[in-house]
N, C-alpha and C positions, 0 to 999 in steps of 0.2 A: 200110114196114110194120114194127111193132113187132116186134124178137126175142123171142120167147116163152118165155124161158127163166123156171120157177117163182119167183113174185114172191118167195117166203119166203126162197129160198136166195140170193137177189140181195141183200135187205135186211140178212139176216143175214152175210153177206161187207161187205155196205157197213159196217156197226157197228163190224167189225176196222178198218176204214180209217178210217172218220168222227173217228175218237175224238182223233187232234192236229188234226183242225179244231173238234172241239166241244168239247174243253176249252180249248186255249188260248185260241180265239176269246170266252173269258168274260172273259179277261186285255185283249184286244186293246184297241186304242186309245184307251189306258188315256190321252187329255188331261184337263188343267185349266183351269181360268178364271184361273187364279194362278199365284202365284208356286212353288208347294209343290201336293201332290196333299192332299187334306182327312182329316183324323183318320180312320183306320179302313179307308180303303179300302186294295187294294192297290197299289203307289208303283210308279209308271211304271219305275221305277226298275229293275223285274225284264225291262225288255227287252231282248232280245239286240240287235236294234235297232230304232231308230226309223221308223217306214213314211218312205220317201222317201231314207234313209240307203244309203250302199252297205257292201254286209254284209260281217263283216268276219272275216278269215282265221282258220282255227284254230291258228295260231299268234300272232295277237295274242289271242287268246281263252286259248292256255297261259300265254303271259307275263302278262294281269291275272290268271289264277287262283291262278300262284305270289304275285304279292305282296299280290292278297285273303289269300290261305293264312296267308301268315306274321304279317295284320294278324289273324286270327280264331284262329288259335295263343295267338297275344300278349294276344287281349281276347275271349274267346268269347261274353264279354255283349255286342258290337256287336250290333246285330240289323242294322242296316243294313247292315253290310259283309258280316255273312252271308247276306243277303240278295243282293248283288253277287257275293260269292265263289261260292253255287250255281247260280247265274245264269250265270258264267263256268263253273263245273263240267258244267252239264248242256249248254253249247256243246260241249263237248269229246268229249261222249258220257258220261258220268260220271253219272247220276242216283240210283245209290244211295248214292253219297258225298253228293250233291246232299241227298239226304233227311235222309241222319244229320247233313249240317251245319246244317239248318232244326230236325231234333230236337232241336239241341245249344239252338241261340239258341231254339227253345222255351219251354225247360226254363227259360231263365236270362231270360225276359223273357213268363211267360205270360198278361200284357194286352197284346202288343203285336202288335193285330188285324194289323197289316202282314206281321207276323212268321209270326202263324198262318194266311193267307192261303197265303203262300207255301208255306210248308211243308204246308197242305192239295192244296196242284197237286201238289206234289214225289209227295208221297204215291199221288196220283191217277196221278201221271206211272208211276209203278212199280208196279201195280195193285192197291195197299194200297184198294179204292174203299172197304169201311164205316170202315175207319180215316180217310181221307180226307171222307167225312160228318161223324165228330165233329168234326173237325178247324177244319172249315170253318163250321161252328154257333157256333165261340167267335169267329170272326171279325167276325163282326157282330152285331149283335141286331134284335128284330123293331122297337124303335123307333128304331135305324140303321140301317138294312138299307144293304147296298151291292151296287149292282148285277151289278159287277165278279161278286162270291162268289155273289150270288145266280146267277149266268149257268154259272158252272164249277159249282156243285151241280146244274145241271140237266143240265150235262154228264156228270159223275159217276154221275145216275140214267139218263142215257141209256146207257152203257155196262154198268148193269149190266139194263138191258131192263125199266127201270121207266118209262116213254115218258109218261104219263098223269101221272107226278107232276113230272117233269122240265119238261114243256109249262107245270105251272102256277108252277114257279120262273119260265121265260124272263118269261111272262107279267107275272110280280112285277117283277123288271126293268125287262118294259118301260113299266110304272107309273112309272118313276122316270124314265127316259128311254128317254122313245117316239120308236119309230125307227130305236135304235141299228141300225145296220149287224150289230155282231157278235154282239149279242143275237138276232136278228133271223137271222142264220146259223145259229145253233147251234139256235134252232126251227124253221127249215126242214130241215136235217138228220135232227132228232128228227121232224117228219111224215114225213120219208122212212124213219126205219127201223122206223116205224109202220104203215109201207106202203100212206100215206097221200101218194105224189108226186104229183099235182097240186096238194095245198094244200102241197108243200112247194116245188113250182114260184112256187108265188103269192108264198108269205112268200120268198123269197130273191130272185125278180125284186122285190120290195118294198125289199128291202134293197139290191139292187146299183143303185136308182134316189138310194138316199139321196147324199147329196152328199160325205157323209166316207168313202161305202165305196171298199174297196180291191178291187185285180186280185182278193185272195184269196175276198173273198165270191164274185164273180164266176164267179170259179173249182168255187166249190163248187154255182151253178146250173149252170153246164155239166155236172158230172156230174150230177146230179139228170136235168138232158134229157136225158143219154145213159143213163143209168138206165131210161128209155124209149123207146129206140129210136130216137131222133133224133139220129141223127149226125152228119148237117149241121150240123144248127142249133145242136148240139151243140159243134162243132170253129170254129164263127163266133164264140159267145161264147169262146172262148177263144183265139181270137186277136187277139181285143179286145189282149189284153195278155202273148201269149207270140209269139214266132217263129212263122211258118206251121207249121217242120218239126216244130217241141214240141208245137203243139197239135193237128197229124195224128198225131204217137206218142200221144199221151195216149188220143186217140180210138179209139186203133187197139188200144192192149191193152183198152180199154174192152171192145171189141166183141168181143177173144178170152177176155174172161173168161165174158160172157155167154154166149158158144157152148160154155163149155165147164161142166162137171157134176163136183159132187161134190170130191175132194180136189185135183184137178188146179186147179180153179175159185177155190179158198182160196187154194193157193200161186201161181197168175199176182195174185192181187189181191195177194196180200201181199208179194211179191217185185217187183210193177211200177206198178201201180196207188198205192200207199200214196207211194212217194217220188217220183214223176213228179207224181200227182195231186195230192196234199198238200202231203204234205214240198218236194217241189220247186220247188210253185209259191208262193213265200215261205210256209213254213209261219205257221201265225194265234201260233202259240205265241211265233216273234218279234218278233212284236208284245206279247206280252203276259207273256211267260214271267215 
């Protein structure tokens, strides 16, 4: 039987958590057809790592940021390397250095969509969200749109509870490419904090059927089912691709959050739920940061 806990307060706790799967996952699997990612979009390049990679220590993460560091000291107009350098920065914990150094390569390269990509996540990352709107506007245009930007703007307007305009970015997206997995995530999410989960049940079992999606989308249907009461079914899709014992923890604060009301209810999601549920389970952001 469902737990009855006030749909509003549920969705609205979900929206604190959703938001490192619905922005990065606009970044996420970020391939090519070629050799090189295509004019404009954002360059794979911003990943922490590659899906299928084993992830890598925060200490090989300090040692490339020292010597991004001292190549973006020495040439502040790379955008590429500052583009790697915040990339290694925001691995480390670091995202408001992370910003100022996409501000900096900005300023010194301000057509270089890749550049202002980046530095519109960085932005988003640190909850600059209307700055992170302009931002993200120079990145493309309406006669190159990229889907990538298109997908993190709708994330951007999900977080700040514009759900309606957000829906008809993914939508743009998925014009471009239908299907995507991660597009495809970040609109089932946006149904769910709409407080629309059955169709956000639909669109992300839609997406975890796609052939390139990861544990992470996956991921993000099992909450949505346990969002609803279904805890079973709930803790099966997620053992799809975690430990038995990880995806009975996951299940299990799931079910203490919903029991519980009010401030108590924020800090178990935000202290347990966000890094087990998300962050933990290969956050989308490493894929696409």
């Amino acid at each position: 039987m469902i737990v009855r806990v006030a749909l509003s307060r549920r969705l609205r706790l979900l929206r604190s958590v959703a938001l490192a799967a619905l922005m990065a996952s606009g970044l996420a699997g970020c391939k090519t057809t070629g050799s090189s990612d295509t004019t404009g979009s954002i360059s794979s390049s911003l990943s922490s790592s590659a899906p299928g990679t084993p992830p890598r220590s925060e200490a090989d993460w300090r040692k490339e940021s020292d010597a991004l560091g001292e190549r973006f000291r020495a040439n502040p107009r790379d955008g590429d390397n500052a583009i790697r350098y915040a990339r290694a920065l925001r691995a480390t914990g670091q995202r408001a250095q992370a910003a100022a150094v996409l501000e900096s390569a900005a300023l010194h390269n301000p057509d270089n969509r890749a550049v202002l990509g980046a530095f519109g996540r960085a932005l988003a990352d640190n909850g600059n969200f209307k700055q992170a709107l302009e931002v993200l506007e120079r990145a493309h245009s309406p006669d190159q749109p990229d889907w990538r930007v298109l997908s993190v703007q709708g994330a951007v307007l999900d977080q700040m509870g514009r759900h309606e305009e957000a829906q008809r970015y993914y939508a743009s997206a998925l014009k471009i490419v239908p299907d995507e997995p991660s597009v495809l995530s970040n609109l089932g999410l946006s149904y769910a904090l709409s407080k629309d989960l059955k169709r956000a049940e639909a669109t992300l079992r839609r997406a975890s059927e796609a052939g390139s999606a990861d544990r992470r989308v996956r991921q993000n249907l099992a909450l949505v089912v346990g969002l609803q009461g279904r805890f079973p079914e709930a803790e099966a899709i997620a053992r799809a691709d975690l430990p038995p014992d990880e995806a009975a923890a996951n299940v299990a604060y799931l079910r203490s959050m919903m029991a519980q009301k009010g401030p108590a209810a924020a800090t178990t999601l935000k202290k347990t739920m966000r890094p087990r549920a998300i962050e933990g389970m290969e956050p989308i952001e490493q894929s696409g940061t």
